[in-house]
C-alpha positions as CSV (number, residue, x, y, z in Angstrom):
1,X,66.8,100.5,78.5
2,X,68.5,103.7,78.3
3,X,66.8,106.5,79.9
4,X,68.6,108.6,77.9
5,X,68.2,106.9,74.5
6,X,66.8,109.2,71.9
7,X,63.6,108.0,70.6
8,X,62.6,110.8,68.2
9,X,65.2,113.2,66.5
10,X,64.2,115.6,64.2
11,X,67.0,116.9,61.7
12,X,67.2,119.9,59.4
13,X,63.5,119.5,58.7
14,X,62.0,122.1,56.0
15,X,58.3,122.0,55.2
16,X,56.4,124.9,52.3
17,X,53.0,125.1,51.7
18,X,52.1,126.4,48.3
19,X,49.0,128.9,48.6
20,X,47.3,130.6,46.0
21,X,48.5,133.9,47.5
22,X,52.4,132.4,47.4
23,X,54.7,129.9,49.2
24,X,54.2,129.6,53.0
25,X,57.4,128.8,54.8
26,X,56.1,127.1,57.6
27,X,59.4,125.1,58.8
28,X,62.9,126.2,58.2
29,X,65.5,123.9,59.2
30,X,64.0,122.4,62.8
31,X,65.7,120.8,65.1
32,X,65.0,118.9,68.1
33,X,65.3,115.2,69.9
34,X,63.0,113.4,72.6
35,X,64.7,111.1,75.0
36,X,62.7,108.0,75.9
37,X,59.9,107.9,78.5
38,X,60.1,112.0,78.3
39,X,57.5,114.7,77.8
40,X,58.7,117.5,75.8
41,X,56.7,120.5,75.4
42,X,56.4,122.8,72.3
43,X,55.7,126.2,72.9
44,X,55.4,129.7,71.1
45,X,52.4,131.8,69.4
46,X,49.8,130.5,67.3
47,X,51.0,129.9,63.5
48,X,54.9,129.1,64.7
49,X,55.0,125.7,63.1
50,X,53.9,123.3,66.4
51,X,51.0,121.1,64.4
52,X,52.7,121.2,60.9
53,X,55.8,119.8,63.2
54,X,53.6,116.7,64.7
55,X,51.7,116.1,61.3
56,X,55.1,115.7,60.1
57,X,56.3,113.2,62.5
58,X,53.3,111.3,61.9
59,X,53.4,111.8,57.8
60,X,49.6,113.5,58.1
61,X,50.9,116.4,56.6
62,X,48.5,117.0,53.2
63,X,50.4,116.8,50.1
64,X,50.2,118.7,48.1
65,X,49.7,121.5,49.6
66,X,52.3,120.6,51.6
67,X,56.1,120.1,50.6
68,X,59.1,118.4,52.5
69,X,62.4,120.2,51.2
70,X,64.6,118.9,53.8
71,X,65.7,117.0,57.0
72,X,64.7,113.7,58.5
73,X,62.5,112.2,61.3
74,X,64.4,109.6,63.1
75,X,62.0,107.7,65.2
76,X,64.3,104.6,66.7
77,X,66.9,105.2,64.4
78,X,64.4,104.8,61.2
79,X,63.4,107.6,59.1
80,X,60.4,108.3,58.9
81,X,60.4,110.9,56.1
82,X,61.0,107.5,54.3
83,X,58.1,104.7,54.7
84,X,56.0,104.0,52.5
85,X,52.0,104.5,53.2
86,X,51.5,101.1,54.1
87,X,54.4,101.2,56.6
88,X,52.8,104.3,58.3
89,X,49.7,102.5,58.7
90,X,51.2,100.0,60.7
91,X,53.3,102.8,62.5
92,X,50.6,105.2,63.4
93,X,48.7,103.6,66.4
94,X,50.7,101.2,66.8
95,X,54.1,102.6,67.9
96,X,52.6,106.2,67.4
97,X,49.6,108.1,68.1
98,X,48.6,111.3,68.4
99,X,45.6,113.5,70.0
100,X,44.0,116.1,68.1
101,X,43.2,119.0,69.1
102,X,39.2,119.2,68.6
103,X,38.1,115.8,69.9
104,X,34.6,116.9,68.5
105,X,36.2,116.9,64.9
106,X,38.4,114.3,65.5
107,X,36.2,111.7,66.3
108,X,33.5,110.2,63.4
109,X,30.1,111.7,64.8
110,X,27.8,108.8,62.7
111,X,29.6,105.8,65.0
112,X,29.7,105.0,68.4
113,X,32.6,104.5,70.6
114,X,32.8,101.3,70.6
115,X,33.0,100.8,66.8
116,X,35.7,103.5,66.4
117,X,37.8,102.4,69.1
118,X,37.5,98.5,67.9
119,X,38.1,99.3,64.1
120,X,41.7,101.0,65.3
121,X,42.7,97.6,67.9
122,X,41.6,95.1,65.3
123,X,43.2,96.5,62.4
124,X,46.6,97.0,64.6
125,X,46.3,93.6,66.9
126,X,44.9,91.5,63.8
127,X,42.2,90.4,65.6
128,X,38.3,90.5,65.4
129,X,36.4,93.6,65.8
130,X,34.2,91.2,68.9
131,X,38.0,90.1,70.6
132,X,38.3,93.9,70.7
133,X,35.6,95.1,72.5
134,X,37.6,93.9,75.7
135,X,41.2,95.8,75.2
136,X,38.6,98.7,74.2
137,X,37.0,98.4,77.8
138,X,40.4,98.3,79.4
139,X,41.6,101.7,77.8
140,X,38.3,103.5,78.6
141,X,39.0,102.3,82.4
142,X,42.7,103.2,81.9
143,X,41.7,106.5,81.6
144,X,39.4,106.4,84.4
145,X,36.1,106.5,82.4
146,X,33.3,105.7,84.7
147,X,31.0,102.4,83.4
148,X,33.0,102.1,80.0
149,X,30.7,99.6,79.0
150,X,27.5,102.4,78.9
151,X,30.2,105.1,77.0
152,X,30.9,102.2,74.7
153,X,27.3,102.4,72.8
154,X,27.2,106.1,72.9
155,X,28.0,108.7,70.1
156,X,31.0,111.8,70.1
157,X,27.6,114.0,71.2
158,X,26.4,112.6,73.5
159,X,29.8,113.0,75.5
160,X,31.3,116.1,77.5
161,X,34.3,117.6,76.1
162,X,36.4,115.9,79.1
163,X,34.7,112.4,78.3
164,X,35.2,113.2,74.5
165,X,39.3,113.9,75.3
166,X,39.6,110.9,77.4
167,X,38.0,108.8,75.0
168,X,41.0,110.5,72.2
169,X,43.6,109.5,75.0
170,X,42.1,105.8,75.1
171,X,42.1,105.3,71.5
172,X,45.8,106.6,71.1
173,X,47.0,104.4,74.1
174,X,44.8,101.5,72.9
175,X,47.4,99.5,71.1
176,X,50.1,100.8,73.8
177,X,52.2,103.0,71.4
178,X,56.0,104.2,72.2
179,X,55.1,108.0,71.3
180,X,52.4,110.2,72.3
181,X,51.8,113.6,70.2
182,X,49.3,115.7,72.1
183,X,48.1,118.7,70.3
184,X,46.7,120.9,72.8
185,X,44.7,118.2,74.6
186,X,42.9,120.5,76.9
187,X,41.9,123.1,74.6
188,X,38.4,124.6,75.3
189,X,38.3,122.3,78.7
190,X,37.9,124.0,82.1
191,X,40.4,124.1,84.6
192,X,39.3,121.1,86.3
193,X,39.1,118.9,83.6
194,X,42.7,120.7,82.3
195,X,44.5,119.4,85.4
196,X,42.5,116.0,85.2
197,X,43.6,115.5,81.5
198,X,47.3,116.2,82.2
199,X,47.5,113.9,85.4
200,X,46.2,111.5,83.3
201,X,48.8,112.1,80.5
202,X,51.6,111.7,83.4
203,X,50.2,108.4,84.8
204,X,50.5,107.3,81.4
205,X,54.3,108.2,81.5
206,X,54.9,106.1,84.5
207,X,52.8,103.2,84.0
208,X,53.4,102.4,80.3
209,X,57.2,104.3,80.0
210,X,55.3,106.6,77.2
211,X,57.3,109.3,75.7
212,X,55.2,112.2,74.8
213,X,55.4,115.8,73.3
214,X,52.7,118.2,74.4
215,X,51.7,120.8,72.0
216,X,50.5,124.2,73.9
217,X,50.7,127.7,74.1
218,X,50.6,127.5,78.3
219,X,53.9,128.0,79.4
220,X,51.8,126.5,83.1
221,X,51.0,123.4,81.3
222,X,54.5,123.0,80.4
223,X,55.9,123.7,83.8
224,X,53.6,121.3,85.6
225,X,54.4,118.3,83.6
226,X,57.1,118.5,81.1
227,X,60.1,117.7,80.9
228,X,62.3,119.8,78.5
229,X,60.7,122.1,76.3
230,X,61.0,123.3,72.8
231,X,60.1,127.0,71.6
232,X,59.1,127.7,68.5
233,X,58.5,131.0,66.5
234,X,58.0,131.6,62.7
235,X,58.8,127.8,61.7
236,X,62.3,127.8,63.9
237,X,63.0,126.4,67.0
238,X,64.8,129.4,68.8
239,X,65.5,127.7,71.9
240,X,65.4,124.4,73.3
241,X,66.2,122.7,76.6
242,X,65.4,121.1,80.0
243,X,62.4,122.6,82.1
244,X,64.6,124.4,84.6
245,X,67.4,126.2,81.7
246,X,64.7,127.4,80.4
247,X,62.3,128.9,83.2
248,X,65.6,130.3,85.4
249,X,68.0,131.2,82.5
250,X,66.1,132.4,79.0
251,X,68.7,132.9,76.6
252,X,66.1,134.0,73.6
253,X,64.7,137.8,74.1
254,X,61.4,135.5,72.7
255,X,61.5,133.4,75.2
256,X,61.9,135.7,77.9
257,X,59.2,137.8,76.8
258,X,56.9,134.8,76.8
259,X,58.2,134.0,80.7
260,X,57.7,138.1,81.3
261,X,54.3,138.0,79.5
262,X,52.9,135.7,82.4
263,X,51.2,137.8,85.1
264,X,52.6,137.2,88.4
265,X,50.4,135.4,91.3
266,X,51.9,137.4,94.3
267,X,51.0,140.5,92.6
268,X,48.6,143.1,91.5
269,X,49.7,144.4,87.9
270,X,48.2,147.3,86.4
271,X,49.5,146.6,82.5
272,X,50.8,143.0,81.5
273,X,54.2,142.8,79.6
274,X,53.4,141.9,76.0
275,X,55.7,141.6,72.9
276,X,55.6,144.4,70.4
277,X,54.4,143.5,67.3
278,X,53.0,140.3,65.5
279,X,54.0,136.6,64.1
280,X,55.7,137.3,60.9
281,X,53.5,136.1,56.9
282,X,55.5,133.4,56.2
283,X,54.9,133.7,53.0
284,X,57.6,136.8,52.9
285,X,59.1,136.4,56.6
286,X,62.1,138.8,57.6
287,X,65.3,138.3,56.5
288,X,67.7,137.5,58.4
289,X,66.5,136.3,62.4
290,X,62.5,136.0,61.4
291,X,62.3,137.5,65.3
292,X,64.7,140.5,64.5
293,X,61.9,142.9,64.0
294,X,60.4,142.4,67.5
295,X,63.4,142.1,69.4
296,X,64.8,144.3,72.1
297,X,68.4,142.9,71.6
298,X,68.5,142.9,67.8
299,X,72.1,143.8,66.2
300,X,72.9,144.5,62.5
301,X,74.0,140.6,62.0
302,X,70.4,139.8,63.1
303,X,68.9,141.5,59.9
304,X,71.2,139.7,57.3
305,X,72.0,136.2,58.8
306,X,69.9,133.5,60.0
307,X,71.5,132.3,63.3
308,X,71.6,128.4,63.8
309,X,70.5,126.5,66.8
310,X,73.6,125.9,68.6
311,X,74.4,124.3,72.3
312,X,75.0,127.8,74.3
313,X,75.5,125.4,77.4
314,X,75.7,122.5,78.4
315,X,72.4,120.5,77.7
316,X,71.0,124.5,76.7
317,X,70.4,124.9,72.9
318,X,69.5,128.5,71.2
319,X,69.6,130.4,67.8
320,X,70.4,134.4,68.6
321,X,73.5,136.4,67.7
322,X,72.9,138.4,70.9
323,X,71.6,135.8,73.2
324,X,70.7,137.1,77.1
325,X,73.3,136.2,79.8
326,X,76.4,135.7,77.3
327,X,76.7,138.9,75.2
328,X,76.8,138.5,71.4
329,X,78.0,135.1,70.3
């Protein structure tokens, strides 16, 4: 197989939410791709469009109030955007699963383990819920669950958050799915637990050839394990490209401030650099570059056009009239 063959590409996707207080533009015209047996990371401030992305892919998206206007969701070649329901059952889990980003939430509080994780392989492998219980052992141990068989016959509460999260990973790689969509996986976790989780994520990559995209707002979580990263902000993908483009040569004034925002290990700071200002309403964004009013580098074209996502460099895609290290395009 080739390394290189896409295995997700998203296209021209537009997604509105109608709200009592007006229309919330929540994706204008996204683009990105994920090459097989990748992890790409999706970045940028809360409310820039990462989760309403991945409950697109996987056709979660509630609607209403949702609405798709546009674009299309290629996963092997086959639009998604286009199954039917009963197709997407079959899809999700299967060949697709995702982790949420509360296990708590996520997972049914009234049954145990084992009967959640059982009802998801016997629906997907057609088999009994009792042939199961094994492949439901296996996963807990593949995620290095100590004495499965005791976690098995125990409820979401009576579970740590990192045995809670581990337990999400198990189900999703239960039925050994192509694509893994992690949304924020180690949200509330400590440290220790983080780095557990994401080890765990890349042993996954290398022993089942998983291809994964990892929802955060940690540019550190995206360095240690990703890939190539995509950066969102107000429903557009401003920049998008391999690990190393991005971290040594930012060409988006957003994504630079991101990088600049980070507080530096080999030194004491007195003030942290931040980004003036706030994430856009998207129910009446700015015209024009929706990061325009924030931006450092803005020019009169960034106020009246919309700039589109374009390949700067080799490999190196971003959307900016006045991107850093090129002058104005």
């Amino acid at each position: 197989m080739n390394n290189d063959e896409k295995i997700l590409e998203i296209k021209n996707l537009k997604v509105y939410f109608d709200t009592e207080e007006g229309t919330v533009k929540a994706l204008e015209n996204v683009n990105l791709f994920l090459k097989r047996s990748e992890i790409l990371g999706v970045i940028g401030e809360t409310g820039s469009g990462k989760s309403v992305t991945a409950y697109t892919i996987t056709r979660l998206l509630p609607q209403p109030p949702g609405r798709i206007l546009n674009g299309k969701v290629l996963f092997n070649g086959e639009d998604l955007l286009q199954k039917s329901e009963d197709e997407m059952l079959n899809i999700r889990g299967r060949q697709i699963s995702m982790i949420f980003q509360e296990p708590m939430t996520a997972l049914n509080p009234v049954f145990t383990v084992q009967e959640q994780m059982t009802d998801v392989i016997s629906h997907h492998e057609k088999i009994s819920k009792k042939q199961a219980i094994p492949k439901a052992i296996r996963a807990l141990e593949l995620v290095k669950i100590p004495d499965p068989e005791l976690v098995m016959k125990k409820y979401p509460h009576e579970l740590s958050g990192g045995m809670r999260q581990r337990v999400m990973i198990a189900l999703a790689l239960s039925c050994e799915p192509e694509l893994l969509i992690a949304d924020e996986p180690t949200t509330a976790l400590d440290v220790t637990v983080q780095a557990q989780i994401l080890a765990l994520i890349l042993e996954m990559r290398e022993r089942l050839g998983l291809s994964v995209i990892l929802i955060t707002h940690n540019f550190g979580i995206v360095a240690e394990i990703c890939d190539s990263v995509a950066v969102m902000y107000a429903g557009n993908i401003v920049e998008f490209s391999s690990i190393f483009n991005v971290f040594e040569n930012p060409l988006h004034p957003y994504t630079d401030g991101l990088l600049k925002a980070i507080p530096p290990l080999d030194e004491d700071v007195e003030n942290l650099n931040v980004i003036p200002g706030v994430v856009p309403n998207l129910i009446s964004p700015p015209s024009g570059c929706r990061f325009h009013p924030r931006c450092y580098r803005k020019l009169d074209v960034c106020e009246k056009e919309i700039p589109e996502l374009i390949e700067l460099s080799p490999g190196h895609f971003v959307a900016c009239h006045n991107p850093l290290g090129g002058g104005s395009k």
